[in-house]
N, C-alpha and C positions, 0 to 999 in steps of 0.2 A: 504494500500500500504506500502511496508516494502518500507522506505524512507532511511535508513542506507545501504541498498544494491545498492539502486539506485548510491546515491555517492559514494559507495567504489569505483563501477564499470567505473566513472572517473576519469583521470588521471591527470585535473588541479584539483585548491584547490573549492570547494565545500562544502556550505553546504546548508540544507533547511532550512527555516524560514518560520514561522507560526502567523496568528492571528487571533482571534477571530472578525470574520467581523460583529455579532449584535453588538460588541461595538463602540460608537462614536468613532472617529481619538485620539479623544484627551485623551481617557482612554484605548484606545487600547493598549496592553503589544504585543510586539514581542518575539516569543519564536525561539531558535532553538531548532529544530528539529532533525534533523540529523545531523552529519560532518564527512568526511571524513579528515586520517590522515594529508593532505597536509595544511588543512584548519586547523585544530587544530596545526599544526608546526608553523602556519604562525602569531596567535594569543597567541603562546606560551601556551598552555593548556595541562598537561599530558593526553593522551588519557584513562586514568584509572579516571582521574578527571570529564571527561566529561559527565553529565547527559540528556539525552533529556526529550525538553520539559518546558528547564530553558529559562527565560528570557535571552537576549543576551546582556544585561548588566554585566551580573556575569562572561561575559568572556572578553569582551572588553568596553571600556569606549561609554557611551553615545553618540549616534551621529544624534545630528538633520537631516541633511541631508539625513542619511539610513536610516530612519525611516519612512519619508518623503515620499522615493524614492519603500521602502519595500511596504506599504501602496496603495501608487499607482499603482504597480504592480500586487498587488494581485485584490485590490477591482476594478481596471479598467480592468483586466486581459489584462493587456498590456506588450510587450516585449521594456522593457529599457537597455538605453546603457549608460555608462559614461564615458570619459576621464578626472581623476581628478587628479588634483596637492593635493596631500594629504602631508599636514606639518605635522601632527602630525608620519610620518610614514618617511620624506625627502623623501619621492619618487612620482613616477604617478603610479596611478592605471585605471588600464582598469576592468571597471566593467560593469558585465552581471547583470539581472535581468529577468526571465521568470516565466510567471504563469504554475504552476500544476492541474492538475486535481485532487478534494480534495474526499473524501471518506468518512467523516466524516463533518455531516449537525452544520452548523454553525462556521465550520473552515475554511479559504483560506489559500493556499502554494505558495511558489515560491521559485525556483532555484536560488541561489546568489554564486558568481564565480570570480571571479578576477584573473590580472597579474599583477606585481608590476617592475615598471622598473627605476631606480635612477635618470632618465636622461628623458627628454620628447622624444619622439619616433615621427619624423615626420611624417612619413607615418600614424600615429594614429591620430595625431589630422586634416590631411587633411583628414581622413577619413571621410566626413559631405556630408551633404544635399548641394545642388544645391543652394536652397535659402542661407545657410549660408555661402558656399564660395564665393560667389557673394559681399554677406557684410565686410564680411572679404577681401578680393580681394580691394575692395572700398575702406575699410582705409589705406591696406595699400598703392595704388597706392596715395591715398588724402596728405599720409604722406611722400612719396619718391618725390612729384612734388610743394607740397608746398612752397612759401620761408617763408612764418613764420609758427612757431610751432601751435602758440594758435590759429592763423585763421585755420589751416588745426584741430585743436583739436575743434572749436566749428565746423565746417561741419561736422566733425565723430561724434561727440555726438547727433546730429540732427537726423545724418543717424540712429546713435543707437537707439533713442527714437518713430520713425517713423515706424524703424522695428521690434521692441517691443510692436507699440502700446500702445504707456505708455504716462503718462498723463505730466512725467518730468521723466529727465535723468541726470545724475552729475557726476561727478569726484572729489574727495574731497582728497588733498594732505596731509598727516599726517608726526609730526615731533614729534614724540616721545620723542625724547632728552629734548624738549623744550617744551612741549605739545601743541601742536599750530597748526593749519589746514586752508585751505585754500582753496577753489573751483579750479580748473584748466578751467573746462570749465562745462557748463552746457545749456538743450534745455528744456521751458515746452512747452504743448499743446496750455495752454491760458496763455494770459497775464496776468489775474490775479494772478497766483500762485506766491508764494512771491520768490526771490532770496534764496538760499543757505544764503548767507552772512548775512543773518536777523536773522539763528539762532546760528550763530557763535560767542556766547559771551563767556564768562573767561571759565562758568563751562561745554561748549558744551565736549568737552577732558572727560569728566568722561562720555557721551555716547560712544564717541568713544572708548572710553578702555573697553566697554563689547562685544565688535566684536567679538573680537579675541576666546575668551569666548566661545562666542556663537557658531565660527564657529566648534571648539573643533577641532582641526586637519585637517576639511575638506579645500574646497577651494570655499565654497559658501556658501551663507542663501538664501533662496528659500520660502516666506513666501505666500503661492498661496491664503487663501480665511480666514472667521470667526473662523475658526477652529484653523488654525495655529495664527492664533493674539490670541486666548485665552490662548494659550500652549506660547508665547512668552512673554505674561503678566507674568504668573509663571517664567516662566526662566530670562526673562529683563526688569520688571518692569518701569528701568527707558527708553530703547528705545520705551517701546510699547508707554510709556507716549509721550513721542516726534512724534511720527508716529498718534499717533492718535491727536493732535494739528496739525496735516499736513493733516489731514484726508487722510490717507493711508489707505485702504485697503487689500493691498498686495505689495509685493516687493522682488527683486531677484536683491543680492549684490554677488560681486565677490571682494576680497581681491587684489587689484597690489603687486604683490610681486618680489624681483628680488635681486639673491645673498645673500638670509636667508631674507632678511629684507623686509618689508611692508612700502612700500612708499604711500601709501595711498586705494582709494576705490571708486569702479563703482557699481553705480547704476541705477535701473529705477522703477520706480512705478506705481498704478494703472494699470498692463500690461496687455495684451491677456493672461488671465489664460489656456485660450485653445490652445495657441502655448510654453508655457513652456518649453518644452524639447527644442525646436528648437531656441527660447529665451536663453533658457542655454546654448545651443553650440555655439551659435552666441558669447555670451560675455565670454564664457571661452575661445576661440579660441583669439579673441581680446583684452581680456587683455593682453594674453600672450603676444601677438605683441606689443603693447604698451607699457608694464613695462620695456621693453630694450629702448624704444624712451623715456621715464620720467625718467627714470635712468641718460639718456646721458643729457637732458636736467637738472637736478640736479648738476649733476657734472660741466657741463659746466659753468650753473649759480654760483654754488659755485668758481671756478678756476675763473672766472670775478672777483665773489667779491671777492678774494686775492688779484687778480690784483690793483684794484683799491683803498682799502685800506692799508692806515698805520699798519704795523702789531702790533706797539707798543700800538697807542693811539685811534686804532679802527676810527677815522676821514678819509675822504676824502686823497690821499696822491697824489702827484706834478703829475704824469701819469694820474690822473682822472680829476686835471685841465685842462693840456695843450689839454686834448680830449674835456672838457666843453670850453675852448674857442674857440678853433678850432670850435663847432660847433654852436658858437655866431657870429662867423666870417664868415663861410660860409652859414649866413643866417637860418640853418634847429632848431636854437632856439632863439627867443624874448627875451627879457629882461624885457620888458614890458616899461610903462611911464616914470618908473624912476627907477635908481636904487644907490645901494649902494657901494662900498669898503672898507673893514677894514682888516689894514693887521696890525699884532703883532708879539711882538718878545718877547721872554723869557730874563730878563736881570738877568746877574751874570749866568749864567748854569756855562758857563766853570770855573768858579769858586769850583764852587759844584764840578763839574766833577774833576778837578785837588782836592781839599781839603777833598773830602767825597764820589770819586769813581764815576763809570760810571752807578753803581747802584740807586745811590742816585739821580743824572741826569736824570736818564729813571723815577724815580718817581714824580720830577719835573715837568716834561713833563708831564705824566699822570694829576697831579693835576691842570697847567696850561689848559689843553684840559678841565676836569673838571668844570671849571671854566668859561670859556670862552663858553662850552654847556650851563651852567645855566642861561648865557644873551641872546644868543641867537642858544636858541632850537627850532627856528624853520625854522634855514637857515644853508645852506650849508660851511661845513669845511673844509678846507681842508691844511693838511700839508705840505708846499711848500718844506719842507729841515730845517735837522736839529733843532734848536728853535725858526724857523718862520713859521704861520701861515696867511692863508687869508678865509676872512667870506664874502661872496658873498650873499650880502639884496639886493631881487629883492622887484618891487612892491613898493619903500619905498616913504616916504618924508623927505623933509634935517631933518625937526622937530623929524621925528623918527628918523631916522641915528642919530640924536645929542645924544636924547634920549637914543638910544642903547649904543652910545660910551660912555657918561655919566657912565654907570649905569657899563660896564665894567671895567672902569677907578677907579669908588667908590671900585668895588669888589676886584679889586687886589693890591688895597690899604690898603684896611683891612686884607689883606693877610699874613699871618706870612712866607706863602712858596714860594708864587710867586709873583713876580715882572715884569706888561708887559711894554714896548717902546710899543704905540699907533699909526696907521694912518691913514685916511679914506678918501675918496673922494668921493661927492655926483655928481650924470651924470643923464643926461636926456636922453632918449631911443637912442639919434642921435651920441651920443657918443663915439668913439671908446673905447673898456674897454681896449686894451692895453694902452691907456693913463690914463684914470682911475686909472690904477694899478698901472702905472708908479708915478702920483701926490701922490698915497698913502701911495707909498714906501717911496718918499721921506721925506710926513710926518712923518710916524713913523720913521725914520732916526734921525731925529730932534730931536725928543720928545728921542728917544734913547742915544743921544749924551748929553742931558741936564739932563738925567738921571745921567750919568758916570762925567756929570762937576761939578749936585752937590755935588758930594763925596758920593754917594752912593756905 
């Protein structure tokens, strides 16, 4: 069959693609075949450069996914469809895949075709199966009626995991900046499978950084049976190693991405290898939907925490009080049996500030906050206004409260930079803490004043 005729004679971008079906998946070389001009434009290849018959490596970068996708179509002689968010290209592509009828014993073909559009095309992606607008439809009604996030995100990931078929399902939040990851929500089959969070220690960040990798431009990894875990050992050594301590035998991840940037990763495991494509539509379609709901919810959380911290000295700042006692006050948080107050003050700043700038003041502060972390890092700070602070020890005893104040009073003693006024009140849970606060202020008031009397 002249397969060069074939494509001239269409007018989208085309070309064929060939492989030797006695070979295993995993040795199989994909060749093209044929290409028509629009296909070689599109790949950038001078049409005088193009050989048939070459590996279709030599024209375009590797891509697990068409490889994957090529394979399938030939040796299932099935017609596949894609709608994919392709990074390596900023755009969506609509891609065909059809089997040929082959001419030559021991070769399969197949037609590959695409559109490429900068922007996702709605009518393309509702273009789906029955079952997966149903699922899609599901989250996002679960997500429009919800009133909290993470309870309507663990119901969708459930839905996801149930309609996958899969043995476990996750969301895994990634922060690049800082390398640091976090679950969002997660469903498995049995109890027994371990949480997410079990293998999220320092050096989990160097699996996640070969994702990206892996995915090489597409918008998915697709890892269906023995075959592709063999080929993924070669390529990610260190994922296959993690997957196979999880006894994974297959898995199909999709990237969150939104506004260039990868906010994290959906996945599911163990799945119905025999509903895959409709597995893929499902979660390509809902991430999309999602990565705008985790975006907003990112943002939001971040614009909180400005809100409520000190922009200077990173602590707790007066706004994130007056909400913590308000909601000591209206009952909706304990204090517990007993608790603590320590409120400080920075002594001499204005002095610095008038003698050595408002520079040298803002680093004062810094070192008093410093300082005052290092006794007690494991209770809340927060900066009432200008060089006073209050440290809120729940849970405590007078013996610890002494102990704590002690051990603050030693440190900023030996201080060459800072200098605090101390004052604490220990209460028992019946307490009201605006009197609490009030006896404490007035301590460190004291301690303040005897500060400046003795001639310091």
């Amino acid at each position: 069959m002249d397969y060069q005729d074939f494509v001239d004679r269409l007018v989208k971008i085309a070309c064929v693609v060939s492989v030797d079906t006695d070979q295993e998946d995993g040795n199989a070389e994909l060749c093209i075949e044929a290409a028509n001009k629009a296909y070689l434009k599109s790949v950038d290849v001078d049409p005088k450069a193009f050989k048939p018959g070459r590996p279709y490596h030599e024209y375009i970068g590797r891509e697990y996914n068409f490889e994957s996708m090529a394979l399938k179509c030939i040796r299932e002689e099935r017609l596949l469809h894609a709608y994919v968010d392709a990074e390596l290209y900023n755009a969506w592509m609509d891609i065909y895949m059809m089997p040929l009828v082959s001419d030559t014993p021991g070769r399969g073909y197949c037609l590959f075709s695409y559109e490429m559009n900068r922007t996702a095309v709605a009518d393309k992606l509702s273009d789906v199966s029955p079952q997966t607008a149903l699922q899609v439809l599901r989250t996002t009604l679960k997500l429009r009626e919800a009133n909290d996030f993470h309870t309507a995100m663990d119901s969708i990931i459930e839905d996801i995991r149930e309609n996958c078929r899969a043995n476990c399902c996750r969301i895994l939040l990634t922060d690049y900046e800082h390398r640091t990851c976090k679950v969002l929500c997660e469903s498995m089959a049995d109890p027994s499978i371990p949480s997410m969070t079990t293998y999220l220690d320092d050096s989990f960040f160097d699996v996640v950084d070969t994702w990206g990798d892996l995915m090489a431009g597409s918008n998915c990894v697709v890892i269906h049976d023995a075959r592709d875990m063999e080929k993924l050992q070669l390529l990610c050594p260190i994922w296959f190693r993690s997957l196979q301590s999880a006894k994974v035998h297959n898995i199909v991840m999709f990237p969150i991405r939104w506004s260039g940037n990868t906010l994290g990763y959906i996945w599911a495991t163990n799945f119905d290898a025999e509903q895959t494509v409709t597995i893929r539509s499902t979660l390509e379609i809902t991430t999309f939907i999602l990565a705008s709901e985790i975006s907003y919810l990112q943002l939001f959380e971040k614009m909180r925490d400005l809100s409520i911290h000190d922009l200077l000295t990173g602590v707790y700042n007066r706004y994130a009080m007056n909400d913590r006692i308000a909601g000591i006050l209206a009952g909706t948080e304990m204090l517990g049996r007993s608790y603590g107050i320590v409120f400080l003050d920075v002594n001499g700043l204005k002095h610095v500030n008038d003698t050595q700038g408002h520079l040298m003041g803002d680093q004062v502060l810094k070192d008093a906050v410093a300082l005052i972390q290092s006794v007690f890092r494991s209770h809340d700070i927060y900066r009432m206004g200008g060089d006073e602070f209050l440290v809120l020890v729940k849970n405590t005893s007078l013996d610890d409260l002494n102990r704590l104040v002690n051990k603050i009073r030693a440190a900023q003693a030996a201080s060459n930079t800072v200098k605090l006024a101390i004052g604490m009140c220990f209460a028992d849970g019946e307490q009201d803490i605006r009197k609490a606060m009030h006896i404490a202020d007035e301590n460190m008031f004291r301690d303040k004043k005897n500060y400046y009397h003795s001639g310091c």
